[in-house]
C-alpha positions in Angstrom: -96.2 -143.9 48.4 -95.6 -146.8 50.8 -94.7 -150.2 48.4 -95.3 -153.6 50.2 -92.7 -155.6 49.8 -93.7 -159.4 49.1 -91.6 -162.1 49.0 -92.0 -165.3 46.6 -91.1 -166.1 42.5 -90.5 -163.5 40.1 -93.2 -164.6 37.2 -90.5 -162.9 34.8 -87.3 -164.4 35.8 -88.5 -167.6 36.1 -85.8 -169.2 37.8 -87.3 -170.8 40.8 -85.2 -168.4 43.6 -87.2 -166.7 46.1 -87.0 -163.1 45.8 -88.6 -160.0 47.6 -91.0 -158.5 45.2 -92.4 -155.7 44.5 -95.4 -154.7 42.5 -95.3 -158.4 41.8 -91.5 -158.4 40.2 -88.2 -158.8 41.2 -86.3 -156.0 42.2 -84.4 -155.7 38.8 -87.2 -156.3 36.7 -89.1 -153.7 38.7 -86.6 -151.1 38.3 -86.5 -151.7 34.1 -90.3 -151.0 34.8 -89.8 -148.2 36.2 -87.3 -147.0 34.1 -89.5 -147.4 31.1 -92.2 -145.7 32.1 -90.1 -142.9 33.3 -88.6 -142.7 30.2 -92.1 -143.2 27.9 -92.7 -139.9 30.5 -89.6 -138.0 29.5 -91.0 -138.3 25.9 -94.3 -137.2 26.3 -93.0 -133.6 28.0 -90.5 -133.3 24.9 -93.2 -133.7 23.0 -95.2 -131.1 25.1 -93.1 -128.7 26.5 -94.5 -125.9 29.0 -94.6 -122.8 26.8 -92.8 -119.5 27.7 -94.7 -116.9 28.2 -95.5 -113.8 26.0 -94.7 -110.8 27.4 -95.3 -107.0 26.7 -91.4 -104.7 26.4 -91.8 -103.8 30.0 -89.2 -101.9 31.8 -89.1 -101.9 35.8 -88.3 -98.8 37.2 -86.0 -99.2 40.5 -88.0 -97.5 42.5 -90.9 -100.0 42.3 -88.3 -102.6 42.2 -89.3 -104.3 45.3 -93.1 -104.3 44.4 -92.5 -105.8 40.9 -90.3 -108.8 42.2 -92.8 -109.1 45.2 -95.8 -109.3 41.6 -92.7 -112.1 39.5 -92.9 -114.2 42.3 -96.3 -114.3 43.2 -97.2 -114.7 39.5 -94.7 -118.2 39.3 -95.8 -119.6 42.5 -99.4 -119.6 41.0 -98.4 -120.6 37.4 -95.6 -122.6 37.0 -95.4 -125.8 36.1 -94.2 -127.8 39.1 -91.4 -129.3 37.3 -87.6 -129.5 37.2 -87.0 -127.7 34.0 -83.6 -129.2 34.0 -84.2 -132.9 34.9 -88.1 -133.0 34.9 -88.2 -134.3 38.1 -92.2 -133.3 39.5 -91.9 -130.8 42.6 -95.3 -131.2 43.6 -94.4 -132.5 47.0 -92.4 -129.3 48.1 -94.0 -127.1 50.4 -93.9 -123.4 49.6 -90.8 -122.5 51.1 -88.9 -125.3 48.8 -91.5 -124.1 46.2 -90.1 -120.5 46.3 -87.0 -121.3 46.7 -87.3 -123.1 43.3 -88.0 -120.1 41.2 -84.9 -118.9 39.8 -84.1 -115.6 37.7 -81.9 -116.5 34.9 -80.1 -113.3 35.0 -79.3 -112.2 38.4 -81.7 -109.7 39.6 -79.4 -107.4 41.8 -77.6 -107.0 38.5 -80.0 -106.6 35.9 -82.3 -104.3 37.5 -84.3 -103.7 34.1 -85.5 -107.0 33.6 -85.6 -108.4 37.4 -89.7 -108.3 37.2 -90.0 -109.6 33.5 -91.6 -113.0 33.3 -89.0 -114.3 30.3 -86.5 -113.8 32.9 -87.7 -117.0 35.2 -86.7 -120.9 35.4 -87.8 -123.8 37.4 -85.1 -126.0 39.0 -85.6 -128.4 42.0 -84.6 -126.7 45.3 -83.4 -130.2 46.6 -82.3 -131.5 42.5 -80.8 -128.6 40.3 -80.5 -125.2 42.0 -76.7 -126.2 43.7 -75.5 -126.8 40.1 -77.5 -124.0 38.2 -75.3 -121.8 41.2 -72.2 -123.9 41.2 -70.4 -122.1 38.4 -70.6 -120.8 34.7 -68.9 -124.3 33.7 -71.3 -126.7 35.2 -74.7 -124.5 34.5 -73.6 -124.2 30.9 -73.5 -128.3 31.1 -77.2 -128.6 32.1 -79.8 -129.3 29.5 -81.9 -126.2 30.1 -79.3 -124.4 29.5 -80.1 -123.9 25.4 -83.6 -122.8 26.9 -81.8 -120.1 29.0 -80.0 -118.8 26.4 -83.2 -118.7 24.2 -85.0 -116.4 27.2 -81.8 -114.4 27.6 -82.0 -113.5 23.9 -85.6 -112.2 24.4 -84.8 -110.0 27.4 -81.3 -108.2 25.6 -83.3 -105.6 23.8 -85.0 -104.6 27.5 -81.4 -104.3 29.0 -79.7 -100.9 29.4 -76.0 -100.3 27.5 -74.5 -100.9 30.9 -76.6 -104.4 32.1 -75.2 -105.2 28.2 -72.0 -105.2 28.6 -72.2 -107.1 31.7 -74.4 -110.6 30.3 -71.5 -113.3 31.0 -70.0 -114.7 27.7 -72.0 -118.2 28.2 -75.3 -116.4 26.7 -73.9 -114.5 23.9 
């Protein structure tokens, strides 16, 4: 989106000083704009989150474990909702290696082999906004806000893990 920048009063302001303006205000009172309808956004998703899906007690077997993460990934690149689900940022604008790249299995799929293909075990986060801290460390994923979510998919997916993929779900999701 390409904004024209103006220059002249800000009808808000009022204080007689020339100013660039955008969108017919000041840069401040442009930004408070902004910021409000962002936020009036924010509440709207709250208020309709993207549901998680339902999904049949399905256990991959490893030796179609390449076909069935080939089927998880071509499943989220067509459904998802093109949205951060940490900071709700829209990813519409990535192209789809950024969009792949943006689909992230909550538990790591070279360790938890039995649920690497199950859709509960998915999350959206920005290629370019969230993924680096999601992958950072324990401390700073367990910091994000869709974290509780995480933990809430996790739960589903524990009765689908063997005894040894048990023992071996960090501490942050118990």
């Amino acid at each position: 989106m390409i904004t024209k920048v103006v220059f002249g009063n800000c009808p808000i302001c009022k204080d007689g000083v020339e100013k660039a303006l955008i969108t017919g205000k000041c840069l401040y009172h442009y930004r408070r704009f902004r910021n409000e309808v962002l936020q009036k956004e924010k509440k709207r998703r709250k208020l309709n989150p993207h549901p998680i899906p339902k999904v049949k007690r399905v256990v991959v077997k490893q030796d179609t474990y390449g076909k069935e993460l080939t089927m998880w990934f071509n499943y989220f690149n067509v459904n998802a909702k093109r949205e951060c689900e940490n900071c709700e940022a829209p990813l519409t604008h990535y192209n789809q290696e950024d969009w792949m790249g943006s689909q992230h299995h909550i538990l790591e799929k070279s360790i938890f082999l039995s649920v690497a293909g199950n859709l509960n075990n998915h999350m959206v986060l920005g290629k370019w906004c969230c993924r680096g801290q999601w992958h950072s460390s324990q401390m700073n994923a367990q910091k994000m806000e869709c974290f509780e979510m995480a933990k809430l998919r996790v739960r589903k997916l524990i009765p689908l893990l063997t005894e040894e993929e048990k023992r071996r779900i960090p501490d942050m999701y118990k």
